[in-house]
VMD Tcl script that builds the backbone (N, CA, C; Angstrom):
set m [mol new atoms 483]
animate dup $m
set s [atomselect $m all]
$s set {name element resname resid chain x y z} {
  {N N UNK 1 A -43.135 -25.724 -56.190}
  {CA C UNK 1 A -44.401 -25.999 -55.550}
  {C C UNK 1 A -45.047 -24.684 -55.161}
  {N N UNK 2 A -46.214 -24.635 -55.341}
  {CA C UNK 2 A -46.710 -23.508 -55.363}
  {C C UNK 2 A -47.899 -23.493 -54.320}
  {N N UNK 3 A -48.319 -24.651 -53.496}
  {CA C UNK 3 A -49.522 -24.692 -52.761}
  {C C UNK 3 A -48.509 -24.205 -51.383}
  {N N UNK 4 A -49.268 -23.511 -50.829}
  {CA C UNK 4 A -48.858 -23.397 -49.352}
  {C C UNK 4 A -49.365 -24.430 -48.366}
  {N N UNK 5 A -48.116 -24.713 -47.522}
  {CA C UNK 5 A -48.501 -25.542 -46.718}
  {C C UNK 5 A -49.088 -25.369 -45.317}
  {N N UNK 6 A -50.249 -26.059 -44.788}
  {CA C UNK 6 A -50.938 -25.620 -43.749}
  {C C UNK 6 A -49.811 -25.956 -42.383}
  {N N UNK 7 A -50.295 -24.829 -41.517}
  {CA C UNK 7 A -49.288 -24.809 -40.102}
  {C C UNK 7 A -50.246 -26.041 -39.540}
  {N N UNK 8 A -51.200 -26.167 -39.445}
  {CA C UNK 8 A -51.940 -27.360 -39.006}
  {C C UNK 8 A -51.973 -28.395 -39.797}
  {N N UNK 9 A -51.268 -29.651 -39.435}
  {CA C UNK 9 A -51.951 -30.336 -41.167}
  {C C UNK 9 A -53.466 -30.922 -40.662}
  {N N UNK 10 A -53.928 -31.446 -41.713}
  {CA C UNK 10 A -55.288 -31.780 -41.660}
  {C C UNK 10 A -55.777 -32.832 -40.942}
  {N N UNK 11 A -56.575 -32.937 -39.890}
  {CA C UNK 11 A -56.947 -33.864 -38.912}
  {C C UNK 11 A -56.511 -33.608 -37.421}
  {N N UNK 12 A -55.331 -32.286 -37.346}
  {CA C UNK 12 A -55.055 -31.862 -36.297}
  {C C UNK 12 A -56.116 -30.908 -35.746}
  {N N UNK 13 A -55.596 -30.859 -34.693}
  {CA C UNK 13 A -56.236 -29.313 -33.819}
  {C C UNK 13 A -55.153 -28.685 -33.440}
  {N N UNK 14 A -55.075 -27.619 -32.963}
  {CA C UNK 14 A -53.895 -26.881 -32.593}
  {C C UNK 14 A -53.319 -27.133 -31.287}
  {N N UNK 15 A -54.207 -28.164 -30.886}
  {CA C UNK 15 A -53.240 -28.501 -29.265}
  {C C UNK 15 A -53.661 -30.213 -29.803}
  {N N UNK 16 A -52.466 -31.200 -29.280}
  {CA C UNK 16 A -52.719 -32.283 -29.618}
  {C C UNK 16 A -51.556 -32.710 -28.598}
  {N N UNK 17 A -52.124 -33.826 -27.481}
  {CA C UNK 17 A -51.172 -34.581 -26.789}
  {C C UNK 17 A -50.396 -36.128 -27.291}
  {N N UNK 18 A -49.358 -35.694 -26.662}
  {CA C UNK 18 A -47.810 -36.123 -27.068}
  {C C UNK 18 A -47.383 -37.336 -26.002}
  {N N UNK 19 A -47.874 -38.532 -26.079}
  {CA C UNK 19 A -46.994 -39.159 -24.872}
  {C C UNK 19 A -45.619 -40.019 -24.926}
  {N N UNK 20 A -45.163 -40.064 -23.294}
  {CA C UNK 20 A -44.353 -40.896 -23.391}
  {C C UNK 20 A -44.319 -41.968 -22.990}
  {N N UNK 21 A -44.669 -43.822 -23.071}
  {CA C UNK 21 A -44.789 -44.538 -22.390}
  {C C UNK 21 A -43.238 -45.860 -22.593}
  {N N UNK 22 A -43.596 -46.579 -21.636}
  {CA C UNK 22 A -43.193 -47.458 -21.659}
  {C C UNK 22 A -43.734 -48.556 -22.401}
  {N N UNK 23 A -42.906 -49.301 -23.674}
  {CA C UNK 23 A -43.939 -50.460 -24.310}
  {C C UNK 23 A -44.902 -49.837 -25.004}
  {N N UNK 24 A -43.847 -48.242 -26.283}
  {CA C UNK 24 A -45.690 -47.980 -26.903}
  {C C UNK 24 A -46.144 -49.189 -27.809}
  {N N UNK 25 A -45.793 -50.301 -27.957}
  {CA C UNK 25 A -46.280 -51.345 -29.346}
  {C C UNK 25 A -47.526 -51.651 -28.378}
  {N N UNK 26 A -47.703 -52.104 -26.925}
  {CA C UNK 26 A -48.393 -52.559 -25.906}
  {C C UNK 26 A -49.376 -51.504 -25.751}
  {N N UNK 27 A -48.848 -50.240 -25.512}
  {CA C UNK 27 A -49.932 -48.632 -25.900}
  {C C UNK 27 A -50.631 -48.542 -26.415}
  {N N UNK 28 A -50.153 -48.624 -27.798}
  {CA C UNK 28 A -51.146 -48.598 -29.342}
  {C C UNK 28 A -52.429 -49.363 -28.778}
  {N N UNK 29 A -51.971 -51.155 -28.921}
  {CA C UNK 29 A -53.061 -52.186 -28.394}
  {C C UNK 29 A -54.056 -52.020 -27.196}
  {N N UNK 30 A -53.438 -51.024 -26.196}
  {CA C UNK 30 A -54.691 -50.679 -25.390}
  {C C UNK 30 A -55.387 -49.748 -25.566}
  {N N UNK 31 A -54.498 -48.600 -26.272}
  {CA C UNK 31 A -55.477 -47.768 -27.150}
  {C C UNK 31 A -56.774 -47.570 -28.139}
  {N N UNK 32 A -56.051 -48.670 -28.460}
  {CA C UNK 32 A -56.769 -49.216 -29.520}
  {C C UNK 32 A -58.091 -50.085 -28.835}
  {N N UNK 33 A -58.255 -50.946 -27.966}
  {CA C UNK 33 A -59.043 -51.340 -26.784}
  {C C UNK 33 A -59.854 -50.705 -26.210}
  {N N UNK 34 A -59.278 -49.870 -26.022}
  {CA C UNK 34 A -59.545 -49.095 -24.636}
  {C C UNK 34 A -60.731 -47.617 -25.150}
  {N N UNK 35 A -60.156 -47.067 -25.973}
  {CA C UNK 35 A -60.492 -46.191 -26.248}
  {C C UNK 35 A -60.580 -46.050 -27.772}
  {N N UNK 36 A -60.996 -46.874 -28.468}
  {CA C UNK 36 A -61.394 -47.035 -30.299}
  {C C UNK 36 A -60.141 -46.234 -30.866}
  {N N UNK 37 A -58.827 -46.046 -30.512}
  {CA C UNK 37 A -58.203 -46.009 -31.409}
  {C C UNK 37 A -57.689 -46.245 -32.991}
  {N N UNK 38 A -57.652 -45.544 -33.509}
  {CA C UNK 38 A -57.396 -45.784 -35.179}
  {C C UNK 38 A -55.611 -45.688 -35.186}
  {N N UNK 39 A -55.118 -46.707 -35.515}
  {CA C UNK 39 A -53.820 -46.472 -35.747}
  {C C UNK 39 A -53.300 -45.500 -37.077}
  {N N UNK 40 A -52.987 -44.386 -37.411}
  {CA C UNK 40 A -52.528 -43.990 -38.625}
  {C C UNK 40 A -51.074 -44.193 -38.952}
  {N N UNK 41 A -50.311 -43.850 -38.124}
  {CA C UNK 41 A -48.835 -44.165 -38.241}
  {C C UNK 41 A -47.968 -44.968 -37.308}
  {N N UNK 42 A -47.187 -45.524 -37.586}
  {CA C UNK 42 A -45.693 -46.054 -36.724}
  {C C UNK 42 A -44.669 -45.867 -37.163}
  {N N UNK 43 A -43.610 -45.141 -36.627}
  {CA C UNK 43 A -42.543 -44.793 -37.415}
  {C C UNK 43 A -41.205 -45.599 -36.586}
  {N N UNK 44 A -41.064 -46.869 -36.491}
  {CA C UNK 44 A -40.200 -47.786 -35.879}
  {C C UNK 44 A -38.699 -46.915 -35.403}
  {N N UNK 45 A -37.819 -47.364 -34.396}
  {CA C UNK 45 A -36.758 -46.947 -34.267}
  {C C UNK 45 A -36.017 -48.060 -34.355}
  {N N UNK 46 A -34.586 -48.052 -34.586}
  {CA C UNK 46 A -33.467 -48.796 -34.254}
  {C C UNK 46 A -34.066 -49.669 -32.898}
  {N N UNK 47 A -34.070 -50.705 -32.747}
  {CA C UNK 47 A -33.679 -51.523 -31.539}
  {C C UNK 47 A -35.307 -52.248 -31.231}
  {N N UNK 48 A -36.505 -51.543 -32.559}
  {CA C UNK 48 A -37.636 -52.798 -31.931}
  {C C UNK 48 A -38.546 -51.413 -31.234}
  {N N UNK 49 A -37.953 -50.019 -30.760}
  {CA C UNK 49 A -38.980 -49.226 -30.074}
  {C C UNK 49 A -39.748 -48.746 -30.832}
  {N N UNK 50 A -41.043 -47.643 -30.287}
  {CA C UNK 50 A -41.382 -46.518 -31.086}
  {C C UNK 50 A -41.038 -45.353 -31.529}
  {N N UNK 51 A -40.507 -44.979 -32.204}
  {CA C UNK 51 A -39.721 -43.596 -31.981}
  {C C UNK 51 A -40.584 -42.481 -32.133}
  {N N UNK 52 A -42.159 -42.993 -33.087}
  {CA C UNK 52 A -43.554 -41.871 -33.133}
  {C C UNK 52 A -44.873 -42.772 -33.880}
  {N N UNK 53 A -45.533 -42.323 -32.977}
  {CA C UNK 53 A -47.067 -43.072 -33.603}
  {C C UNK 53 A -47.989 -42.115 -33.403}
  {N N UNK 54 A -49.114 -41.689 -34.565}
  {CA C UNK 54 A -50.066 -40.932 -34.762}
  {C C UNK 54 A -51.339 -41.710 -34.901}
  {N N UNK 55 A -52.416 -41.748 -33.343}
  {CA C UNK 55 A -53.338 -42.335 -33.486}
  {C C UNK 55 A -54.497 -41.511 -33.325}
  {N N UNK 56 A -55.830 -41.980 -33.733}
  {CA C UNK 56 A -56.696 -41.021 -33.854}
  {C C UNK 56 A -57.511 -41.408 -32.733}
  {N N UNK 57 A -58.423 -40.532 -31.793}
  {CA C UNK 57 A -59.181 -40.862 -30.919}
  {C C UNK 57 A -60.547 -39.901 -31.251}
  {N N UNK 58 A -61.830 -40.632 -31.972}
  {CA C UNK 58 A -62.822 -39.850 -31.991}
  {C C UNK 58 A -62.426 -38.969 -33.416}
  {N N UNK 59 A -63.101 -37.532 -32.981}
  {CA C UNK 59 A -62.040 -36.696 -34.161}
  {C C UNK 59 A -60.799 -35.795 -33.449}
  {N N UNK 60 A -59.589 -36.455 -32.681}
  {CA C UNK 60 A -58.733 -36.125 -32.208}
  {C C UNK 60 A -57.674 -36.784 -32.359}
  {N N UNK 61 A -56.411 -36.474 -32.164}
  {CA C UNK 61 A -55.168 -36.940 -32.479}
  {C C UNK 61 A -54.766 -36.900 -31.159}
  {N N UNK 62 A -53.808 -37.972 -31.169}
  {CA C UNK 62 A -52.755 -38.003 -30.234}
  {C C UNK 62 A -51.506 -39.186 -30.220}
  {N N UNK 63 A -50.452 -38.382 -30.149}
  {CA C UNK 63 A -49.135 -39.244 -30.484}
  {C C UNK 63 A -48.614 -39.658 -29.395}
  {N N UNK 64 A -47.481 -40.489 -29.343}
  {CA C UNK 64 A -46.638 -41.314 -28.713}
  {C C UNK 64 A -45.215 -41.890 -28.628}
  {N N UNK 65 A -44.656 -42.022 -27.881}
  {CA C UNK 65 A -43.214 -42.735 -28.418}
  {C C UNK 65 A -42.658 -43.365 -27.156}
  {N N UNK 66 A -42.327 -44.375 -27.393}
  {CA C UNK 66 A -41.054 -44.917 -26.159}
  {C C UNK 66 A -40.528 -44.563 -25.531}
  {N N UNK 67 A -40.059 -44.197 -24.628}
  {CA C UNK 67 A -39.202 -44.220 -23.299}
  {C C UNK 67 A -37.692 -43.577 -24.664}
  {N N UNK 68 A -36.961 -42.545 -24.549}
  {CA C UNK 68 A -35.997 -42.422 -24.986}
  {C C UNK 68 A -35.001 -41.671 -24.529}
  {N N UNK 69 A -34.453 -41.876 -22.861}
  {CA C UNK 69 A -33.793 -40.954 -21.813}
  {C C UNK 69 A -32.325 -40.365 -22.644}
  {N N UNK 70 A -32.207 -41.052 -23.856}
  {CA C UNK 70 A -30.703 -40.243 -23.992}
  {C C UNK 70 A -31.136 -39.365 -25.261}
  {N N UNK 71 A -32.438 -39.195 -25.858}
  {CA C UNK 71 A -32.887 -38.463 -26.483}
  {C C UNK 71 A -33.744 -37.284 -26.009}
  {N N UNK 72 A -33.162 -35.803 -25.458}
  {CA C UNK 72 A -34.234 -34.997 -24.394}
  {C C UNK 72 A -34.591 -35.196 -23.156}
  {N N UNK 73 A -34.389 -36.884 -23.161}
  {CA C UNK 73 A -34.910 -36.988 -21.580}
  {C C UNK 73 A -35.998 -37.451 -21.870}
  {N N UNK 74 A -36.873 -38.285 -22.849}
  {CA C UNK 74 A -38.246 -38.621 -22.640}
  {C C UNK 74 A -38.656 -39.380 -22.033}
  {N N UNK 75 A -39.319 -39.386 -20.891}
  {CA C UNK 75 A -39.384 -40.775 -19.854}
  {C C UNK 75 A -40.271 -40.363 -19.863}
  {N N UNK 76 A -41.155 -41.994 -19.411}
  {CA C UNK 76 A -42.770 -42.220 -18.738}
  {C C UNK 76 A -43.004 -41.800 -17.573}
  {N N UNK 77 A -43.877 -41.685 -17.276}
  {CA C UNK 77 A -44.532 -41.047 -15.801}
  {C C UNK 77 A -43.689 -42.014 -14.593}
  {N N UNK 78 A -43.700 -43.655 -14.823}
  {CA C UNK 78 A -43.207 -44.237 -13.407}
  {C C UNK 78 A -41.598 -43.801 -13.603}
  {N N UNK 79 A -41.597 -43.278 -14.542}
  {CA C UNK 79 A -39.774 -42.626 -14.063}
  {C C UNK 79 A -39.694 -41.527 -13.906}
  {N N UNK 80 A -40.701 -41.064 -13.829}
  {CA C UNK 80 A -40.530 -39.382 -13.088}
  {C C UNK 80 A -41.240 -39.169 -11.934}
  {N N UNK 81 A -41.952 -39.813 -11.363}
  {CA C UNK 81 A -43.058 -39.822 -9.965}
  {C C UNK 81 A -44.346 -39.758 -10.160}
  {N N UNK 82 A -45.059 -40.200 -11.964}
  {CA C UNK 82 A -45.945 -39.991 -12.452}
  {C C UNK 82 A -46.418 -38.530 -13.007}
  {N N UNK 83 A -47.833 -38.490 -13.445}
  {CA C UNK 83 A -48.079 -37.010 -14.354}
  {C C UNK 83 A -48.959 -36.202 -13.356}
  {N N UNK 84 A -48.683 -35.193 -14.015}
  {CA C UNK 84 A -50.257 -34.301 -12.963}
  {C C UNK 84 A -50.984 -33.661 -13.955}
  {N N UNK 85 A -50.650 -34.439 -15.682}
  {CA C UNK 85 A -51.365 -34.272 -16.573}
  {C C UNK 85 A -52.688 -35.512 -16.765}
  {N N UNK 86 A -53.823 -34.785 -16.915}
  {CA C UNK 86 A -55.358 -36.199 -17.159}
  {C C UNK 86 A -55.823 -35.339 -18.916}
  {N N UNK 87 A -56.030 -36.399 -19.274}
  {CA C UNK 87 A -56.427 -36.828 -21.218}
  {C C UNK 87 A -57.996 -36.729 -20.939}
  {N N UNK 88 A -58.707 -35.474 -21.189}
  {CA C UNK 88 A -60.022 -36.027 -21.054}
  {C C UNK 88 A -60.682 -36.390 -22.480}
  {N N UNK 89 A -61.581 -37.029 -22.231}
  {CA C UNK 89 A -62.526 -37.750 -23.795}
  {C C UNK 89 A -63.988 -37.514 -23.692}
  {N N UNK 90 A -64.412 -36.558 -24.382}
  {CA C UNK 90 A -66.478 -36.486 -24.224}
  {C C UNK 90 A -66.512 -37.746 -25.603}
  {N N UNK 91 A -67.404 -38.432 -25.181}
  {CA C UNK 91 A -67.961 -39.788 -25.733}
  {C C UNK 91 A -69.253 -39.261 -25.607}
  {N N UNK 92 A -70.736 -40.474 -26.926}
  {CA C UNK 92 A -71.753 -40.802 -26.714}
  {C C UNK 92 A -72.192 -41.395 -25.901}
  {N N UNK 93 A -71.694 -42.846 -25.261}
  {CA C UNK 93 A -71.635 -43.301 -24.437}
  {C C UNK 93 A -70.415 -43.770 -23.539}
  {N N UNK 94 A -70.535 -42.833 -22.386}
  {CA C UNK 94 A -69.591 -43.277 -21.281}
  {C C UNK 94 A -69.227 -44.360 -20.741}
  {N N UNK 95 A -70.403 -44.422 -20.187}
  {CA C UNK 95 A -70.664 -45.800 -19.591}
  {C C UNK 95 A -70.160 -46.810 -19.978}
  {N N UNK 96 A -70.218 -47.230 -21.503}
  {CA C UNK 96 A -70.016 -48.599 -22.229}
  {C C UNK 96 A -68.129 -48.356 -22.512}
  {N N UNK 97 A -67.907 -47.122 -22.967}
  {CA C UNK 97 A -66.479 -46.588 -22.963}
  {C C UNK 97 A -65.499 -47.223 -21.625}
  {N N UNK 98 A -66.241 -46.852 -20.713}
  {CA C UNK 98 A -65.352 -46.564 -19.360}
  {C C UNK 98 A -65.276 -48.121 -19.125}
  {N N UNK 99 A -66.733 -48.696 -19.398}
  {CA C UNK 99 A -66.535 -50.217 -18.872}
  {C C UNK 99 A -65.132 -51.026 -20.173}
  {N N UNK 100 A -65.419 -50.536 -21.161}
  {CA C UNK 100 A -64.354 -51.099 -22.177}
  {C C UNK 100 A -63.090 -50.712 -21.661}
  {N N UNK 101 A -62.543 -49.012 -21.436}
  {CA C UNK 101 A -61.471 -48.898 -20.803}
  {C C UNK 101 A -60.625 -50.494 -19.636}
  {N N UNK 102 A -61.995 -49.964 -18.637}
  {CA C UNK 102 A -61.632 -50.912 -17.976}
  {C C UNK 102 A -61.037 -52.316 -17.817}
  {N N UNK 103 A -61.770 -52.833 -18.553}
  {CA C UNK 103 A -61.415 -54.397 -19.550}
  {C C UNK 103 A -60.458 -54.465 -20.374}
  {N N UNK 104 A -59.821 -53.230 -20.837}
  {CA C UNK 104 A -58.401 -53.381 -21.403}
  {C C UNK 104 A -57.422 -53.618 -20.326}
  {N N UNK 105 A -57.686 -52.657 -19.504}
  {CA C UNK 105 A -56.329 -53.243 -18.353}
  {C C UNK 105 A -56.455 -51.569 -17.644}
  {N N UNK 106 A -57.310 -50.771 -17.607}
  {CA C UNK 106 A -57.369 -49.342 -16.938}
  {C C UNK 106 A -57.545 -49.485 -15.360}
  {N N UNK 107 A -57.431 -48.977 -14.670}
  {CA C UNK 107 A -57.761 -48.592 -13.158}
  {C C UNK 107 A -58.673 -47.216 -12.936}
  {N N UNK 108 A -59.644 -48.139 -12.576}
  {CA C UNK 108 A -60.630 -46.987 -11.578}
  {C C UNK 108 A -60.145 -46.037 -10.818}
  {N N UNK 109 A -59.905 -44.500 -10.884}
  {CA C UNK 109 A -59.741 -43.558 -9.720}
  {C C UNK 109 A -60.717 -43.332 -9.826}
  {N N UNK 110 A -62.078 -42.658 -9.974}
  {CA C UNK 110 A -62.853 -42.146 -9.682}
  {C C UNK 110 A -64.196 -42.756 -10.344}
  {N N UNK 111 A -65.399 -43.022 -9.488}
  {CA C UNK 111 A -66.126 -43.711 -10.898}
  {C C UNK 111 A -67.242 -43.209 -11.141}
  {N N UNK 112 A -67.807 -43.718 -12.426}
  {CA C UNK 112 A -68.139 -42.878 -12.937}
  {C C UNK 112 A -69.769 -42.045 -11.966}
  {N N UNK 113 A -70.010 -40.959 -12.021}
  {CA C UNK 113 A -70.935 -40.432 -11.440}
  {C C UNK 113 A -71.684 -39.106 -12.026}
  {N N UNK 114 A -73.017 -38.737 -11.819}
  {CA C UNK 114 A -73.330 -37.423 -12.557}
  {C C UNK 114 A -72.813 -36.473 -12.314}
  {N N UNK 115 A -72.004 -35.474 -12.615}
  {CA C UNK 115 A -71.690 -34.495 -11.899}
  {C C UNK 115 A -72.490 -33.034 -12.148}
  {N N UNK 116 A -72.003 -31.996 -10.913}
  {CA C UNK 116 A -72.693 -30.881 -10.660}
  {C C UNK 116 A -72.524 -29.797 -12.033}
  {N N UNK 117 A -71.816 -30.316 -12.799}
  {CA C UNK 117 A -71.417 -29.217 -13.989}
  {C C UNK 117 A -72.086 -29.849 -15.332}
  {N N UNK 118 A -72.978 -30.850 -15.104}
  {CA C UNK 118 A -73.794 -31.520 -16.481}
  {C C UNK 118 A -73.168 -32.829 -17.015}
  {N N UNK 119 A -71.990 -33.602 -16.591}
  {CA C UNK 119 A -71.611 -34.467 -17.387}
  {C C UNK 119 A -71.739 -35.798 -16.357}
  {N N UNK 120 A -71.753 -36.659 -17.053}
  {CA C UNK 120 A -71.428 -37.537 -15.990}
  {C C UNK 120 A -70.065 -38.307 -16.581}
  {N N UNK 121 A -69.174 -38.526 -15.077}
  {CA C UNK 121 A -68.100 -38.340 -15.379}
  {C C UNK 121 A -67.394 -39.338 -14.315}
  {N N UNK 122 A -66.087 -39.872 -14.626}
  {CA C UNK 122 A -65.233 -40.640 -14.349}
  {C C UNK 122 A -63.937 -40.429 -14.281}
  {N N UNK 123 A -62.798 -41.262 -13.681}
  {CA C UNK 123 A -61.063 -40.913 -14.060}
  {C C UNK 123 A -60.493 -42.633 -14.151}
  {N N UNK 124 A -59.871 -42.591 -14.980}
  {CA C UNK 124 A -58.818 -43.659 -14.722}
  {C C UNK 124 A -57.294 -43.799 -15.025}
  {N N UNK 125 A -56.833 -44.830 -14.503}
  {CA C UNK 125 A -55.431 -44.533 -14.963}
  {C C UNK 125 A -55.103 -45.504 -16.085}
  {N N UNK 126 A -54.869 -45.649 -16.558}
  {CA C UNK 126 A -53.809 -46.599 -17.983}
  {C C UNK 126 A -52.631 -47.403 -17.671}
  {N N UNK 127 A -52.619 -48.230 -18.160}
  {CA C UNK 127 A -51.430 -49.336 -17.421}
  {C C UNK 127 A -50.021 -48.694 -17.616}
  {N N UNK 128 A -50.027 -47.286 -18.638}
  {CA C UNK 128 A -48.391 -46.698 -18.814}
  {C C UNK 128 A -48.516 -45.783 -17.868}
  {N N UNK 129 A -49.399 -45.049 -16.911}
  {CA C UNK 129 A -49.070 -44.601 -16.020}
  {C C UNK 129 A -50.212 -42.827 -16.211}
  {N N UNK 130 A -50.719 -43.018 -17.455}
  {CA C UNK 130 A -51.175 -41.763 -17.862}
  {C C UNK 130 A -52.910 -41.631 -17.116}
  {N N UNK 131 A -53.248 -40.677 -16.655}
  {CA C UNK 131 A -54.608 -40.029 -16.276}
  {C C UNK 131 A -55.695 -39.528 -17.278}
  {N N UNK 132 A -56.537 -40.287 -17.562}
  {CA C UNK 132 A -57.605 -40.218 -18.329}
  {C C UNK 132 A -59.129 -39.952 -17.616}
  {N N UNK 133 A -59.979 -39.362 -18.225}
  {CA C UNK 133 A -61.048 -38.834 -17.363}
  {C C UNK 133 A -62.282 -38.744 -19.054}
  {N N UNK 134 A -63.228 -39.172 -18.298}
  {CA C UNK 134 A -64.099 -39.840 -20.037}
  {C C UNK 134 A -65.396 -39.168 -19.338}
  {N N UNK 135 A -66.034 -38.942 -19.835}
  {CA C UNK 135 A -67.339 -37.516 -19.768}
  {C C UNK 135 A -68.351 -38.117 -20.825}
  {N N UNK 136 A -69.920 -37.723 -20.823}
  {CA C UNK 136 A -70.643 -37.378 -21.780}
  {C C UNK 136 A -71.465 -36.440 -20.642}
  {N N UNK 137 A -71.769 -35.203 -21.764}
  {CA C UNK 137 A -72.664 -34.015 -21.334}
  {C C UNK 137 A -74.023 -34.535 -21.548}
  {N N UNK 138 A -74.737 -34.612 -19.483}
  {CA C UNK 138 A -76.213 -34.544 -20.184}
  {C C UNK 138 A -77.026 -34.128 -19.390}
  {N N UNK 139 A -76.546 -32.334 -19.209}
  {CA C UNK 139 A -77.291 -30.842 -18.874}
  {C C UNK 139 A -76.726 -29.891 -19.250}
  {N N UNK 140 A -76.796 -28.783 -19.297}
  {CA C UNK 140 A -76.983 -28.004 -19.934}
  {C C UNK 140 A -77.138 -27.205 -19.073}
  {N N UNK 141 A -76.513 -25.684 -18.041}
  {CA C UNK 141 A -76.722 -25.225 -17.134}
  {C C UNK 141 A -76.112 -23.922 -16.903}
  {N N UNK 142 A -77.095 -23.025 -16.262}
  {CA C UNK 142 A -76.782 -21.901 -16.676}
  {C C UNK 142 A -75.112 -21.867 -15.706}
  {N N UNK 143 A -74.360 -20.319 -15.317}
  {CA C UNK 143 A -73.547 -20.339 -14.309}
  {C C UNK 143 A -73.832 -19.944 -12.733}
  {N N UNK 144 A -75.291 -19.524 -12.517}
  {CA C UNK 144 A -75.735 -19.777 -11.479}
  {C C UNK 144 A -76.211 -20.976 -11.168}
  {N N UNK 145 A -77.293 -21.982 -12.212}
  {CA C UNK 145 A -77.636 -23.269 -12.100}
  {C C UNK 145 A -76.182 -24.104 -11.481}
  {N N UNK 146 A -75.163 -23.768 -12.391}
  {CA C UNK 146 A -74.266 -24.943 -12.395}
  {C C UNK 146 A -73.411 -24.173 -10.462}
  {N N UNK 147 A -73.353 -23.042 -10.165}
  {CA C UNK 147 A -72.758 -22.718 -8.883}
  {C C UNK 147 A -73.957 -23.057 -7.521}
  {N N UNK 148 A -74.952 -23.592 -7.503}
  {CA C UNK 148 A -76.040 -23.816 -7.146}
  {C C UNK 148 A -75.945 -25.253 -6.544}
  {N N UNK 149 A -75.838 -26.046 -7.821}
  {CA C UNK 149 A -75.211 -27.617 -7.903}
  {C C UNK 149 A -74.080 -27.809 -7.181}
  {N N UNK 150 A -73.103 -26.801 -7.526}
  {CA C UNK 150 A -71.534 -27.061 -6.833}
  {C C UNK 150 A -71.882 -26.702 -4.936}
  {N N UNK 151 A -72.640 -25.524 -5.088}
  {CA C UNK 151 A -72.664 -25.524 -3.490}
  {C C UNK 151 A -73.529 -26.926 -2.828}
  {N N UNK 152 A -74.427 -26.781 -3.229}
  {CA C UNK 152 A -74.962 -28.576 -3.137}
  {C C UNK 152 A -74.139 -29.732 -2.693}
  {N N UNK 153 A -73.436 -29.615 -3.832}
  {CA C UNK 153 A -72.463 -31.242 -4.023}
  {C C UNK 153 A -71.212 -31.009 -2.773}
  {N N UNK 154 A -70.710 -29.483 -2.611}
  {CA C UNK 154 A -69.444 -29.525 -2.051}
  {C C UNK 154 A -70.120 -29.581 -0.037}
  {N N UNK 155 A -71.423 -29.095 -0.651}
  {CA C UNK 155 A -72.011 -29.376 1.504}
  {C C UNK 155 A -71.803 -31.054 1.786}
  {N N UNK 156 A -72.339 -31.503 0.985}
  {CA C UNK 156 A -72.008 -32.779 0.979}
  {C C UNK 156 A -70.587 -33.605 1.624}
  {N N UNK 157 A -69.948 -33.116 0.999}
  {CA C UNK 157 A -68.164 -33.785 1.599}
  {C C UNK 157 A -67.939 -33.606 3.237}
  {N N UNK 158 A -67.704 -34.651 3.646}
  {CA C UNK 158 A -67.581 -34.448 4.604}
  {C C UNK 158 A -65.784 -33.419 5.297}
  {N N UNK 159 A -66.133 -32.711 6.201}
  {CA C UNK 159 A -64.603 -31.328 6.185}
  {C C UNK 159 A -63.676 -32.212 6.964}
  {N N UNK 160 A -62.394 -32.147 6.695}
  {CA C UNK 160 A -61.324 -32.919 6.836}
  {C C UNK 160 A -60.748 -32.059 7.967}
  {N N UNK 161 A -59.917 -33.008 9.166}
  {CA C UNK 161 A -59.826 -31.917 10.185}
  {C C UNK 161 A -58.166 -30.947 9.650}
}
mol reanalyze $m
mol bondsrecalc $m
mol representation Tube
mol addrep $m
């Protein structure tokens, strides 16, 4: 063989998130729900789990697999005290996104609102335990405009004693 093979294969980016849930067959389906997932792969394990699934989000990738503690240690977030990792997604429309999220089975942390940096923006959580945060940009701002906004927005909060 004479073609060289790419360190990226094609459809990747060079950073691409990896999860671990509980119930990925249940994953996929809210993925797929939730956030227009394209299923490309399932690579089944012994016993009915996932052992790897490659789904597409938008033009992004992101994989998955089951719970597999005697393999590395891969556990879901409710078996470790949860993540302090969030999946963000820029969409055309947020709004209609976030409300679909929702209706799959997501939880509201934060909702959605314009924010001081141009996007308007949201967080939720996912029924496997993972932090998602869904955006569409609509300003455009210089880094004084956008530190201008932030002093704005942060007078606002009320100071915690």
């Amino acid at each position: 063989m004479t073609d060289k093979v790419k360190a990226v294969p094609d459809g990747f980016h060079t950073l691409t998130p990896h999860l671990t849930v509980r119930d990925a067959t249940r994953a996929i389906e809210f993925y797929k729900q939730a956030f227009g997932a394209e299923v490309l792969h399932v690579a089944p394990a012994p016993g009915g789990k996932v052992m790897h699934a490659a789904l597409r989000i938008g033009d992004s990738m992101l994989m998955l697999n089951d719970e597999f503690p005697e393999y590395g240690g891969a556990l879901a977030p409710p078996a470790t005290g949860g993540s302090s990792v969030t999946l963000h997604i820029y969409l055309e429309n947020v709004d209609a996104a976030f409300e679909r999220a929702v209706s799959a089975g997501a939880t509201v942390k934060m909702p959605l609102m314009d924010q001081f940096w141009g996007d308007r923006y949201g967080t939720l959580m996912d029924p496997f335990g993972h932090k998602w945060s869904l955006a569409t940009h609509n300003r455009d701002l210089s880094q004084d405009e956008m530190q201008k906004e932030q002093e704005k927005a942060f007078s606002k909060v009320p100071k915690s004693a």
